[in-house]
Backbone bond lengths (Angstrom), bond angles and torsions (degrees), N, CA, C in turn:
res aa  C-N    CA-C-N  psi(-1)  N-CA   C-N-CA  omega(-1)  CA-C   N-CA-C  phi
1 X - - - 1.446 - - 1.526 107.73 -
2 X 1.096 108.33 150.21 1.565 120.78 -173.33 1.932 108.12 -94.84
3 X 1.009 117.70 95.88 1.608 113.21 -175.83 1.825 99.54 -104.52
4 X 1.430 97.56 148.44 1.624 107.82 -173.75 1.676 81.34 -119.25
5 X 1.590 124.39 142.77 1.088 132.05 164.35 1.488 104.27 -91.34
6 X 1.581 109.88 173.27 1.339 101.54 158.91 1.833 93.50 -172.66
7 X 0.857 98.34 147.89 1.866 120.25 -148.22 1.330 116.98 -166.08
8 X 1.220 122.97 121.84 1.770 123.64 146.99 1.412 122.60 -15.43
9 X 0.986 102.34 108.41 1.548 97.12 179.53 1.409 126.92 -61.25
10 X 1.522 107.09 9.82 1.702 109.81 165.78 1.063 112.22 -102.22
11 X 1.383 118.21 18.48 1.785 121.07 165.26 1.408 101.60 -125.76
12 X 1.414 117.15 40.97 1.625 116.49 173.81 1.713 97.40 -69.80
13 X 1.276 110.48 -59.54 1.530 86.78 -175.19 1.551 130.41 -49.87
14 X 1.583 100.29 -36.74 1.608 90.91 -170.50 1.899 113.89 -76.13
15 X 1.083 105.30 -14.80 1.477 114.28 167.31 1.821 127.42 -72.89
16 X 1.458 98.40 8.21 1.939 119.74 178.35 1.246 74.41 -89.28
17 X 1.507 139.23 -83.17 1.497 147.02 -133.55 1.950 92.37 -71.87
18 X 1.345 121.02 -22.42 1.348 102.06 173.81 1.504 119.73 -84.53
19 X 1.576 104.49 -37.47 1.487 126.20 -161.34 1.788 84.96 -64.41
20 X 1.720 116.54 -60.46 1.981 105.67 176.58 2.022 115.95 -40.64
21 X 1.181 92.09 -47.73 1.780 98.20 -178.52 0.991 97.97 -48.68
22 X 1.231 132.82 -73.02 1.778 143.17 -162.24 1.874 103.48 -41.85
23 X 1.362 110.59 -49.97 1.056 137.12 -150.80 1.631 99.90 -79.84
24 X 1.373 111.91 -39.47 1.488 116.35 -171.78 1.843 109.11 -103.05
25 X 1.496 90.16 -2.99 1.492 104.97 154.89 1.919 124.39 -78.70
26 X 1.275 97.24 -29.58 2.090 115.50 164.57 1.720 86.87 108.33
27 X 0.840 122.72 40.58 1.362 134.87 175.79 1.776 103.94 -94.82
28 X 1.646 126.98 138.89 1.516 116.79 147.40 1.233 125.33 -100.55
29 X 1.423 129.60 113.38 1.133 135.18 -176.85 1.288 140.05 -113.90
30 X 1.751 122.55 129.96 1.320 116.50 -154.02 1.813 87.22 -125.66
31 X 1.825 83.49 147.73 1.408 111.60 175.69 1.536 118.94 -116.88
32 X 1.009 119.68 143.52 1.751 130.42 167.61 1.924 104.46 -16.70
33 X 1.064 115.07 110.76 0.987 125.65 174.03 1.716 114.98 -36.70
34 X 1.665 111.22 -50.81 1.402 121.13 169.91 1.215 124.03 -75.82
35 X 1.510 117.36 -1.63 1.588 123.53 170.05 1.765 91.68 -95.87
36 X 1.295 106.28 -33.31 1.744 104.57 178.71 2.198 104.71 -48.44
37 X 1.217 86.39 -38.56 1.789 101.46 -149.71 1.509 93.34 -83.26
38 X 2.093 126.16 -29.97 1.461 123.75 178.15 1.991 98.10 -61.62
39 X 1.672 103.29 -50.74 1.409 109.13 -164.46 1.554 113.19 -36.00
40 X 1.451 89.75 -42.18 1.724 107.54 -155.42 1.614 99.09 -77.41
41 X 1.447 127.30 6.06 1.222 121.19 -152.93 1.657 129.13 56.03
42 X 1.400 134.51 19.55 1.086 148.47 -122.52 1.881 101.63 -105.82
43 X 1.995 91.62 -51.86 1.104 122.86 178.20 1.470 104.27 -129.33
44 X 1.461 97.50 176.28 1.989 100.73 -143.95 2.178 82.01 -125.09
45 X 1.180 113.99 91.33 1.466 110.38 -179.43 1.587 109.54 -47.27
46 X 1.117 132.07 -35.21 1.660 111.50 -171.38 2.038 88.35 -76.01
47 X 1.480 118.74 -33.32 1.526 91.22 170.47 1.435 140.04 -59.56
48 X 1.253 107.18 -23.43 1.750 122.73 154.98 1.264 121.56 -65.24
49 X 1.367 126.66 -23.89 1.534 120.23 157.89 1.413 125.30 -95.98
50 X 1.515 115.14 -1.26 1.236 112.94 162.15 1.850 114.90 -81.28
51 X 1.550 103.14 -28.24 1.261 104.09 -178.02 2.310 104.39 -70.69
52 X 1.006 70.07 -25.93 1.823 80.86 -176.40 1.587 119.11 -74.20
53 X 1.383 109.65 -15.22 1.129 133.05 -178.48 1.309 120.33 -93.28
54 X 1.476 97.07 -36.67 2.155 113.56 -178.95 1.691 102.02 -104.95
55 X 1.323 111.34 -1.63 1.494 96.30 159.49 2.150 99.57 98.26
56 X 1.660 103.64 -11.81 1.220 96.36 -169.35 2.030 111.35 -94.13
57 X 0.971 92.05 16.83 1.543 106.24 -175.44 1.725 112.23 -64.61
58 X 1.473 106.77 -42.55 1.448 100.52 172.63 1.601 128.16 -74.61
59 X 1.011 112.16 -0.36 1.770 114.07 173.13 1.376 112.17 -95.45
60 X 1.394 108.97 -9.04 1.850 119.70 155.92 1.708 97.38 -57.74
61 X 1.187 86.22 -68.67 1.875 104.30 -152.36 1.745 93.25 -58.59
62 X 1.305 120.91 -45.28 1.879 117.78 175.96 1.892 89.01 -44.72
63 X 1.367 103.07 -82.05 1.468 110.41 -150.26 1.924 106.82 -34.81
64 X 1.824 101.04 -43.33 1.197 94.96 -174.58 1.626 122.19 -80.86
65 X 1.396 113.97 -7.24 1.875 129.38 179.70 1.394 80.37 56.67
66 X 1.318 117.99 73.02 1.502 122.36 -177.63 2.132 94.00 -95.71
67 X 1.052 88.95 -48.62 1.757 80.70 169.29 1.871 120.66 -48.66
68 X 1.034 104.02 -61.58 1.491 102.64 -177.75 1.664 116.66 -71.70
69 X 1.378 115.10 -12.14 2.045 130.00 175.88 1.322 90.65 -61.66
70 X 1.317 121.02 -49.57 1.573 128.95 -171.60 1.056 114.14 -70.57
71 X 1.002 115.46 -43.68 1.698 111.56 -169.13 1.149 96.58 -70.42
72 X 1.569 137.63 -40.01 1.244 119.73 -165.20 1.343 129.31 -72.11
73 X 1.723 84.69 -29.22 1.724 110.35 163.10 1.918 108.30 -43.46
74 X 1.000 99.14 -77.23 1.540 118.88 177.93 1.409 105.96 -45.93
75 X 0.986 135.10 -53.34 1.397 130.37 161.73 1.307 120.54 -47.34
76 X 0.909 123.78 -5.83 1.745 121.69 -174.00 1.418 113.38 -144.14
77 X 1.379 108.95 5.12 1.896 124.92 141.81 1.287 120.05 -82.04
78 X 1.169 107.28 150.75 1.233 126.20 166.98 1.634 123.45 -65.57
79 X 1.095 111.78 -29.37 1.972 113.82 -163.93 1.624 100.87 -174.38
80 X 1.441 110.23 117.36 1.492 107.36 153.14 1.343 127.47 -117.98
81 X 1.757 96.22 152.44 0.922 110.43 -174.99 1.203 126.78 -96.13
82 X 1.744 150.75 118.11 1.472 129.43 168.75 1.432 100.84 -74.74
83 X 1.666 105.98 152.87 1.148 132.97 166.07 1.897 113.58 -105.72
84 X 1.286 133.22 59.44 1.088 151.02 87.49 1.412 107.09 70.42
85 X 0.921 179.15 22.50 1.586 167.00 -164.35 1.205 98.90 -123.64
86 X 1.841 106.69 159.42 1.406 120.71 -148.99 1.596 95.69 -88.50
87 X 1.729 134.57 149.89 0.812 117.63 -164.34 1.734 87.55 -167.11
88 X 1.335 102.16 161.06 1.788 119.93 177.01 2.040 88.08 38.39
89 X 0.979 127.71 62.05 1.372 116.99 -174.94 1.512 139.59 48.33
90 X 1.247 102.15 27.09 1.574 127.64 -163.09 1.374 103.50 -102.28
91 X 1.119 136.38 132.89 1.519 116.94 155.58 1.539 117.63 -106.43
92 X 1.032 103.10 108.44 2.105 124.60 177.10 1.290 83.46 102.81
93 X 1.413 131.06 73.82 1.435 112.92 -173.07 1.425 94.49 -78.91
94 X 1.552 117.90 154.67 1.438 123.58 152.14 1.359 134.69 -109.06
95 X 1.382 136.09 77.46 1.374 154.90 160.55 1.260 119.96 22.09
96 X 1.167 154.78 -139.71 1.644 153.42 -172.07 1.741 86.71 -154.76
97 X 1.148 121.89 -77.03 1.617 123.76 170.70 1.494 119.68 -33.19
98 X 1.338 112.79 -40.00 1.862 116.79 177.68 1.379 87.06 -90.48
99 X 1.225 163.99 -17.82 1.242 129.52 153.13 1.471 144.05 -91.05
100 X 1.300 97.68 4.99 1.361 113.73 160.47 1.675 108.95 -85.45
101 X 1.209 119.09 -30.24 1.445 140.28 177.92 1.448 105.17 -46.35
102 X 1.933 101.94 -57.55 1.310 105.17 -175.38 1.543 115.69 -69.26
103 X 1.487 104.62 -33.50 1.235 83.48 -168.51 1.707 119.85 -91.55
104 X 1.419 115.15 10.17 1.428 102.31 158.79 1.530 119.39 -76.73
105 X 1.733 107.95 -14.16 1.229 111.71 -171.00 1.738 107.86 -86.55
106 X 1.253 112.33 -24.69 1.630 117.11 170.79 1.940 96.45 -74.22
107 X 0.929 98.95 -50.83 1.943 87.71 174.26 1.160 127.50 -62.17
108 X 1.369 105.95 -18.97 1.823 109.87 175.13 1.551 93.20 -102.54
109 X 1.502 127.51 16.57 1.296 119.97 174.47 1.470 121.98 24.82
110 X 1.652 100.29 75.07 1.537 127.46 -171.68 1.509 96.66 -123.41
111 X 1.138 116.13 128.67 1.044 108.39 175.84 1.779 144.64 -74.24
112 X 1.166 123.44 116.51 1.846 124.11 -132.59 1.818 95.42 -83.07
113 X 1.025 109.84 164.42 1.168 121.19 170.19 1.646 127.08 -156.99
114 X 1.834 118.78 117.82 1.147 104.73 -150.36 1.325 91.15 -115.92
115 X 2.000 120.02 130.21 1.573 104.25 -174.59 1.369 107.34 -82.79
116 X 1.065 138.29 -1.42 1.542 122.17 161.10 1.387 116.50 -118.79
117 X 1.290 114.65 -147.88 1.239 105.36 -177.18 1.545 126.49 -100.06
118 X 1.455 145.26 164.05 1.472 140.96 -166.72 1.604 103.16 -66.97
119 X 1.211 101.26 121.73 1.809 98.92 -158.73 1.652 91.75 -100.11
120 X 1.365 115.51 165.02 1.527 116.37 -154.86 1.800 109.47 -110.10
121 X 1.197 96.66 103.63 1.471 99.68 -148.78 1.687 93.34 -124.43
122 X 1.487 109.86 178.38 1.698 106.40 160.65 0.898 114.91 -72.39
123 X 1.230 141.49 -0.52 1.153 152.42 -168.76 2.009 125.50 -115.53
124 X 1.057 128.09 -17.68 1.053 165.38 102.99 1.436 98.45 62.75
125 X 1.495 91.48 -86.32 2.205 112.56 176.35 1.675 99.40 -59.23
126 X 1.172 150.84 -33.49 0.999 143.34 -163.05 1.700 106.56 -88.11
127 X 1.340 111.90 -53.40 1.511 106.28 158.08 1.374 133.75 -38.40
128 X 2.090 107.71 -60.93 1.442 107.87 162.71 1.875 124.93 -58.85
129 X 1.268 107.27 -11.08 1.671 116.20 175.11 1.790 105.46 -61.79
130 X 1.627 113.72 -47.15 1.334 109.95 -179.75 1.614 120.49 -72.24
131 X 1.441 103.86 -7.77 1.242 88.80 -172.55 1.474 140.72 81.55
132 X 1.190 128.79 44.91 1.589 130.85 -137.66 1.485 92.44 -118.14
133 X 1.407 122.44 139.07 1.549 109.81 168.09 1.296 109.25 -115.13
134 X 1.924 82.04 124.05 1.799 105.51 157.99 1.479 141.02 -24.61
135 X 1.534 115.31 79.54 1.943 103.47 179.77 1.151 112.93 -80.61
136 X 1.286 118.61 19.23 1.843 115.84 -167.85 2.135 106.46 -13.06
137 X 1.703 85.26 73.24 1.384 123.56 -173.43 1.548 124.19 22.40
138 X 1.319 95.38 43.63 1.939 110.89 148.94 1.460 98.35 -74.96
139 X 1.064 125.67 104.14 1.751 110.56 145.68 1.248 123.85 -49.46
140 X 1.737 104.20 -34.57 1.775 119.32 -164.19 1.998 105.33 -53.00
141 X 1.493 96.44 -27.47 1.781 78.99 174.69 1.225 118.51 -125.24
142 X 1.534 95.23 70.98 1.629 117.14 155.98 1.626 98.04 -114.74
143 X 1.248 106.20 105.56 1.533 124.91 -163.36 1.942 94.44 -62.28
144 X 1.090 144.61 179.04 1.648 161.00 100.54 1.571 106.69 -35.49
C-alpha cells in the first residue's frame, strides 16, 4: 500500500524512523517534500521555524504550491497517515496543514490514520467527523 505521511515539520526527524517501519513493513511511503529537502540537509529546520515564527513561512509554501504537491501526492496514495505528537501544549496536536491534509484525504475517501490519539482542539468534531483510526503508535494495524 502506498501511505503519504503528513506531520509538522518539527517532527521531520522522528517521521525517518516511521517512513523505514512502513517501508520494512512492504509498504511505499511518501514524506513532505520539505522534510524530504531538511533530511537531505537541503534546508536548515530551525530556519523553517524561524520563518514560522516571523510570519515569513508562507511565501516558501506559495513559491513551492506546497499545498496542491500534496494533494496530488495524497491523491495518488492509497491511505494517510498523521504523525501526531504533542506540540505548542497540545497532546497529538493536529496542525492547520494536517488538517486540510485530512480532509482531502476523507474526500478522496482514503482511508485516514492517526498515530496518536484525537488531540482536543477547536477543531476536534471535525477530525472525529472523518473518521480516522487510532494506532496509538502500532503501525502493525495499518492493514494491506
Amino acid at each position: 500500500m502506498t501511505i503519504t505521511i503528513c506531520v509538522s515539520l518539527d517532527f521531520t526527524p522522528e517521521i525517518l524512523g516511521i517512513k523505514e517501519k512502513l517501508e520494512e513493513m512492504g509498504h511505499e511511503v511518501h514524506i513532505p517534500p520539505t522534510s524530504q529537502a531538511i533530511l537531505r540537509g537541503e534546508v536548515n529546520l530551525d530556519d523553517i521555524r524561524r520563518e514560522k515564527e516571523d510570519g515569513t513561512f508562507a511565501s516558501r509554501s506559495i513559491k513551492d504550491d506546497a499545498i496542491r504537491r500534496y494533494w496530488r501526492v495524497i491523491k495518488d496514495s492509497d491511505a494517510l497517515l498523521v504523525a501526531n505528537y504533542d506540540k505548542k501544549g497540545i497532546k497529538n496536536y493536529i496542525g492547520g496543514n494536517a488538517l486540510m491534509e485530512m480532509g482531502f484525504a476523507h474526500v478522496l475517501e482514503k482511508p485516514l490514520y492517526l498515530l496518536n490519539g484525537i488531540p482536543d482542539m477547536g477543531y476536534t468534531d471535525e477530525i472525529k467527523a472523518m473518521q480516522p483510526v487510532v494506532l496509538n503508535g502500532d503501525l502493525s494495524k495499518i492493514k494491506k
